[in-house]
Each structure stands twice: as C-alpha cells, then as structure tokens.
C-alpha positions as MATLAB code, in Angstrom:
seq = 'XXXXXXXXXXXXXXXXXXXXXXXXXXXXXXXXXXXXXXXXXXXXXXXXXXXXXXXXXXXXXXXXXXXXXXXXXXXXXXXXXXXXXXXXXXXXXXXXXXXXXXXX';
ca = [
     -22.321   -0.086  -98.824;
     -21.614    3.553  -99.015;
     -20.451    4.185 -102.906;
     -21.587    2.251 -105.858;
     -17.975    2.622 -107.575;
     -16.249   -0.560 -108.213;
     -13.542   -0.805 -106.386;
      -9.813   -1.972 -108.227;
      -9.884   -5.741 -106.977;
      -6.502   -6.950 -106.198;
      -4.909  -10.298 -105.151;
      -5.226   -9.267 -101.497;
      -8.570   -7.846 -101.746;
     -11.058   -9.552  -99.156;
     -14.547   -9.826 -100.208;
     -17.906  -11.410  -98.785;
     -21.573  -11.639 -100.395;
     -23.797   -8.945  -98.672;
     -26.744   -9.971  -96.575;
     -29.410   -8.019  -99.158;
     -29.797  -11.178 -101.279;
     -30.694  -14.124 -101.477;
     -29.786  -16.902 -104.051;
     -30.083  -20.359 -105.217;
     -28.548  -23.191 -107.131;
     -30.517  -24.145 -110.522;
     -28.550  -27.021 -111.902;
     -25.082  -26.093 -111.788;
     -26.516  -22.389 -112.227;
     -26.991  -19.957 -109.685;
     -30.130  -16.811 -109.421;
     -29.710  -14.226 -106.831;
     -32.403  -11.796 -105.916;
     -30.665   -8.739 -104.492;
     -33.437   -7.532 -101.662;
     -32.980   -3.716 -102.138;
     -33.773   -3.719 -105.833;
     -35.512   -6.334 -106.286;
     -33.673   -7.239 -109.270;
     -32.620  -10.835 -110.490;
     -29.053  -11.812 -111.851;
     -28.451  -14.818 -113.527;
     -24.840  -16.869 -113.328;
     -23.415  -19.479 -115.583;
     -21.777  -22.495 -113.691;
     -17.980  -20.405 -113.216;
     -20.381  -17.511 -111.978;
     -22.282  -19.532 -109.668;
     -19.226  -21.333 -107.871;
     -17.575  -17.656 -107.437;
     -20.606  -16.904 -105.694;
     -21.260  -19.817 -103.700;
     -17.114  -19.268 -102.326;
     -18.195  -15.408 -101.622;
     -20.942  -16.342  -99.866;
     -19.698  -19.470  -97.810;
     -17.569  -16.931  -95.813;
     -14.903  -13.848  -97.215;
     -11.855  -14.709  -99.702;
      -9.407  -12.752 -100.915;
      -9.214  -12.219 -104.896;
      -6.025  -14.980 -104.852;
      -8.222  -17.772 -103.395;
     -10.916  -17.585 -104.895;
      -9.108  -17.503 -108.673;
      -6.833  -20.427 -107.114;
      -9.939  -22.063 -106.916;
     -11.640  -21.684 -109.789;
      -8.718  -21.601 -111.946;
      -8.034  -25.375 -110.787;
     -11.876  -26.113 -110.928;
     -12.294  -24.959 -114.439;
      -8.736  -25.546 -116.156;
      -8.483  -22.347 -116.798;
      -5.170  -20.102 -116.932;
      -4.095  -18.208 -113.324;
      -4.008  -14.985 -115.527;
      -7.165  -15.082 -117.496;
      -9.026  -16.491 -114.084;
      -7.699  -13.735 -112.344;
      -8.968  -11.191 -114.896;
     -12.761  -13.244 -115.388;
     -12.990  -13.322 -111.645;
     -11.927   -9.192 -110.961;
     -14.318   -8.378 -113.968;
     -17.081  -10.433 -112.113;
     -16.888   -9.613 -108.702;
     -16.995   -5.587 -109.542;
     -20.017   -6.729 -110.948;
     -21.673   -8.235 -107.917;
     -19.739   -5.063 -106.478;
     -22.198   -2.432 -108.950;
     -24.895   -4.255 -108.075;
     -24.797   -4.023 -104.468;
     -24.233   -7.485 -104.047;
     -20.273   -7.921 -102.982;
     -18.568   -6.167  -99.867;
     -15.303   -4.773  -99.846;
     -13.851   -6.248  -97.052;
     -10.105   -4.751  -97.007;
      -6.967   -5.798  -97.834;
      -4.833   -9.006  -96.849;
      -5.911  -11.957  -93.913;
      -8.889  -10.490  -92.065;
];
C-alpha cells in the first residue's frame, strides 16, 4: 500500500486482506499478526467473520454488511456503518487493500 489514509469505504468499494499477515481463529475470535509491524490485533466474533470474508477472497462493502447484517441480526444501516468503521481500521493498519470500485 502506498498511503496510510483511510480511504471513504462505500457500498461498491472492493476490498481484500493483504498478504503481510497472518491470522487465526481463537474460539469464535480471531488474532492477526500484521508481518511488517509486527503488531497483534485482536477481533471480537463480528470482527473476526469480517475478516475471515476479506480474507477468503475480495468483497465489496455491500456483501460483506449483507452478510454480517443477516449473521448477526443486526440493522443494514448500523452494519453498514460498524463494518466501514472497521475495515478503515484494518485499512490504518496496513492490513486491508483497496481494491477499486464495483465487480472486479
């Protein structure tokens, strides 16, 4: 990644997890090491299923809060805000690329 400023996620945004990390599951929990840092980030269990999706293969914002918001019975609207807050945090941290807009 060239610039460390989070990006304005929208619907059609496509994003991936970037090959500098590595993770696993804990319980229903997830712990990523990013590799250029060397620092650890701990999810919760809506955290780690965003991240599994991200890194499975890319998304765009809409899937992945259609997903979650019908995993955790949670409201399209306040998904869609948790999972944009979120993922420009795994974007600051060097762990989410910016893959475009739309199908891709």
């Amino acid at each position: 990644m060239t610039s460390t400023a989070s990006p304005v996620f929208s619907l059609t945004t496509r994003v991936a997890a970037t090959r500098d990390q590595v993770s696993c599951q804990i319980d229903r929990e997830a712990v990523i090491l990013n590799l250029k840092d060397s620092v650890y980030y701990g999810l919760n269990e809506a955290g780690a299923r965003v991240w599994t999706l991200v890194q499975e293969r890319s998304h765009t914002v809409a899937e992945l809060v259609a997903m979650i918001a019908g995993e955790f019975a949670v409201s399209p609207e306040e998904c869609a805000d948790d999972v944009c807050a979120l993922l420009a945090q795994f974007h600051a941290a060097g762990l989410l690329e910016v893959l475009g807009e739309g199908a891709g």
